[in-house]
C-alpha positions in Angstrom: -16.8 153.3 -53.7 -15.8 157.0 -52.3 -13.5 155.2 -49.3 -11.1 154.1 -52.2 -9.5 157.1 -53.8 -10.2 159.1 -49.7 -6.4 157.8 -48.6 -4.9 158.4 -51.9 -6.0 162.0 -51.5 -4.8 162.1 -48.0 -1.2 160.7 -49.5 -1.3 163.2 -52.3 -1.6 166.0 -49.8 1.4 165.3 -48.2 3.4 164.0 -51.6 3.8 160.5 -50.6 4.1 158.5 -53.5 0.9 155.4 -53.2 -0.2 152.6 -56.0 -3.8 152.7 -56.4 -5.9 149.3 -58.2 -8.8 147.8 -58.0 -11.1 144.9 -60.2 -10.6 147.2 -63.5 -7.5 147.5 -65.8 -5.1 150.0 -64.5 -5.5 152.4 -67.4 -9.2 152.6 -66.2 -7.9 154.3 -63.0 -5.4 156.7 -64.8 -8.0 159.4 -65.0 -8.5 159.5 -61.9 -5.5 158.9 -60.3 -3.6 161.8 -62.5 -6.8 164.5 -60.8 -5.9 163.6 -57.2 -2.2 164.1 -58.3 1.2 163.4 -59.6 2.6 160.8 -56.9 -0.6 158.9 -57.3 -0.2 155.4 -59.8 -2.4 153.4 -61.5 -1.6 149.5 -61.5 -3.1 146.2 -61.6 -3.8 144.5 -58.4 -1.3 141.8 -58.8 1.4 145.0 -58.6 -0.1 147.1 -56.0 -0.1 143.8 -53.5 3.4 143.8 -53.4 3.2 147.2 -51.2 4.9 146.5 -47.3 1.5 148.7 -46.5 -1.6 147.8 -47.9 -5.2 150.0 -47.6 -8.1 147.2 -47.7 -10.6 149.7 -48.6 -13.6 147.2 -50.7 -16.6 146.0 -49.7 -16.4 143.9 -46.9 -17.9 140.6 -48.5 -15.3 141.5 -51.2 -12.3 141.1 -49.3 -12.3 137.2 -49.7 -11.3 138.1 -53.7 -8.7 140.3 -52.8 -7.2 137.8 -50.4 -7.0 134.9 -53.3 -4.1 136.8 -55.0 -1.3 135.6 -52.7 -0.8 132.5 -50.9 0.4 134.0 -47.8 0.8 137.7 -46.7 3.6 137.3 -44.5 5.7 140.4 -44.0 2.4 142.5 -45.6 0.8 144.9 -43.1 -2.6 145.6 -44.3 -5.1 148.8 -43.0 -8.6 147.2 -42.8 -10.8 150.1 -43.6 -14.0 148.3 -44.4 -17.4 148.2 -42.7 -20.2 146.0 -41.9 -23.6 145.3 -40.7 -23.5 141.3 -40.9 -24.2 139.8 -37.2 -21.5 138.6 -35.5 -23.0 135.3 -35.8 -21.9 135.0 -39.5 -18.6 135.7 -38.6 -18.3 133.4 -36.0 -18.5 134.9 -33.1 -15.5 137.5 -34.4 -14.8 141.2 -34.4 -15.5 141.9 -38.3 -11.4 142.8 -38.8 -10.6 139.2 -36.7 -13.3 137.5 -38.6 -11.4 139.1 -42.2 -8.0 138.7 -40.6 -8.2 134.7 -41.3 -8.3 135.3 -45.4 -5.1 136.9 -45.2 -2.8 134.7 -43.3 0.7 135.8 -42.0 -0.5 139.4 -42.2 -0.4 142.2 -39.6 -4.5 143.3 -39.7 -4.7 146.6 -38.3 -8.3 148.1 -38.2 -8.2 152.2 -39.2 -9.4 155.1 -40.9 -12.8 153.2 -41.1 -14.7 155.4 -38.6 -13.9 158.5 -40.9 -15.9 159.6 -43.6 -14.4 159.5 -46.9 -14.8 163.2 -47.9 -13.4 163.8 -44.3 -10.3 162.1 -45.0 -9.6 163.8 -47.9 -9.4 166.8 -46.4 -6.6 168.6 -44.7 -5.6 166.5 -41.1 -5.3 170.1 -39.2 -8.5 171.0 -37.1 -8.6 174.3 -35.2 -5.3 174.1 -34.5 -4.6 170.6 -33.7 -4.6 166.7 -36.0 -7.3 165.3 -36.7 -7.7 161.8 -35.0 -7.3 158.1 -36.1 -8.4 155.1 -34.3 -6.2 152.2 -34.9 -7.2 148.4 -32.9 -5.4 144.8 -33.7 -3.8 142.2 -32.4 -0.4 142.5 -33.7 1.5 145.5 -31.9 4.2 146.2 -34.0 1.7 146.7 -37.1 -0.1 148.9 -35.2 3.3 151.2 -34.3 3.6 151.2 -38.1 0.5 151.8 -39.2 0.7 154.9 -36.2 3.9 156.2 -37.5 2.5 156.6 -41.4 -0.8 158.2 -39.5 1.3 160.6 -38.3 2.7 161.4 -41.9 -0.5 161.9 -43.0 -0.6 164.8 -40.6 -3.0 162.6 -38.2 -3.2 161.6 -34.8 -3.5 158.6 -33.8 -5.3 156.1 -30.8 -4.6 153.0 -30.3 -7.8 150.9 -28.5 -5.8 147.7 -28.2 -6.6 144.5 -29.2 -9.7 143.7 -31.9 -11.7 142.1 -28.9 -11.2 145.0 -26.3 -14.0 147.1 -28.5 -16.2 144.1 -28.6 -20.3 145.0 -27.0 -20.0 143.3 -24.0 -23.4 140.2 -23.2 -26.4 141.3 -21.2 -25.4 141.3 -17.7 -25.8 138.6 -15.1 -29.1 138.9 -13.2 -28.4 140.3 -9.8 -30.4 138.3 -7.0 -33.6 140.2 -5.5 -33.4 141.8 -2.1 -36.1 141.8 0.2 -37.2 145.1 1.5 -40.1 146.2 4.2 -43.0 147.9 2.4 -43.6 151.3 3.5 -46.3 152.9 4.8 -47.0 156.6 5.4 -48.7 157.1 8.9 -51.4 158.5 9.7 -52.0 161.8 10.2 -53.5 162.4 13.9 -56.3 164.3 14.5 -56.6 167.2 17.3 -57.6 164.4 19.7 -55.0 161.5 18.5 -52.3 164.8 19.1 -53.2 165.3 22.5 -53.0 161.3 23.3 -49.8 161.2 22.1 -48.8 163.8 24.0 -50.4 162.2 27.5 -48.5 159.0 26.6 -45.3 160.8 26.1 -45.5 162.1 29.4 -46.7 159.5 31.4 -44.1 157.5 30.0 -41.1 160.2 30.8 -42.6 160.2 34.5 -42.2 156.3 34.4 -38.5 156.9 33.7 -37.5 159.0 36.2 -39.7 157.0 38.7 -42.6 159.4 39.6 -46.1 159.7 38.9 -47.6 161.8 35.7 -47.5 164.7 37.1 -43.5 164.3 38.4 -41.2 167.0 38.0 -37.1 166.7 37.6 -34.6 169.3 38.6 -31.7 170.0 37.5 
């Protein structure tokens, strides 16, 4: 798909030497690889896997195959730039890069560069002045600090959001318990007559308090 050749551009730009490879032959990718530029190699995808850094840039139900081709991927730290729709119920319960961690045991999975578009990443990193950003997330710190450092020369900035679950939706919240309150009611508004009662109760009751009749007067 487009994602594929998007980093080798971005590595290209900035004459960092990358191995490209995917299902096909490696001559099949020489075209292509020789038009994003010279530091850019074709090979199979038994050679390319032998790269400390590794761009996981397939489909996602496609990442099981890739997996197969080594036992263990210990010492391997591997960009997980895929995307998917598939609930988290078929991926038990997991964050998709936890969920596609498993097939590559011993790895450090860092999830990256998936948010941006591929045309977007094979542009130039600097924005009005400033770097474009990266979002990195995974569980294993010291694969994120190197998958930062080689963001960086790439000419990008990057975030680090923490762990895989900290991005995670969070449930429906708890039901909160219901709280009585008084119904209110608007009173009514008085008529000329009703104004003039209140008024004769608000006086007689004044005069009650300081002890006199209605017509009781205090001074000061």
């Amino acid at each position: 798909g487009p994602m594929g050749p998007a980093p080798a551009r971005a590595f290209a730009q900035k004459t960092i030497g990358v191995a490209v490879a995917s299902g096909r032959p490696a001559e099949a990718l020489l075209p292509q690889a020789q038009a994003i530029g010279s530091t850019v190699v074709p090979k199979t995808l038994q050679e390319a896997i032998k790269a400390d850094i590794i761009f996981l840039a397939v489909l996602f139900e496609g990442h099981r195959e890739v997996a197969k081709n080594r036992a263990s991927w210990q010492g391997k730290t591997i960009i997980d730039a895929m995307n998917t729709n598939d609930p988290v119920e078929t991926l038990d319960g997991l964050p998709s890069s936890a969920f596609a961690a498993k097939a590559f045991p011993g790895a450090g999975f860092v999830k990256g560069f998936n948010h941006l578009l591929a045309r977007t990443l094979a542009t130039d990193p600097n924005v009005q002045g400033g770097h474009r950003v990266v979002f990195l997330s995974s569980d294993d710190e010291a694969a994120t600090a190197q998958v930062a450092d080689l963001a960086k020369r790439l000419g990008l900035s990057p975030v680090n959001l923490g762990r895989f679950d900290a991005g995670r939706t969070p449930g429906p919240p708890e039901p909160k318990p219901m709280i009585p309150c008084s119904v209110w009611k608007p009173a009514p508004c008085a008529s000329r007559q009703g104004s003039r009662k209140l008024k004769s109760r608000a006086r007689r009751h004044g005069s009650e308090q300081n002890g006199g009749s209605p017509d009781a007067q205090t001074s000061a």
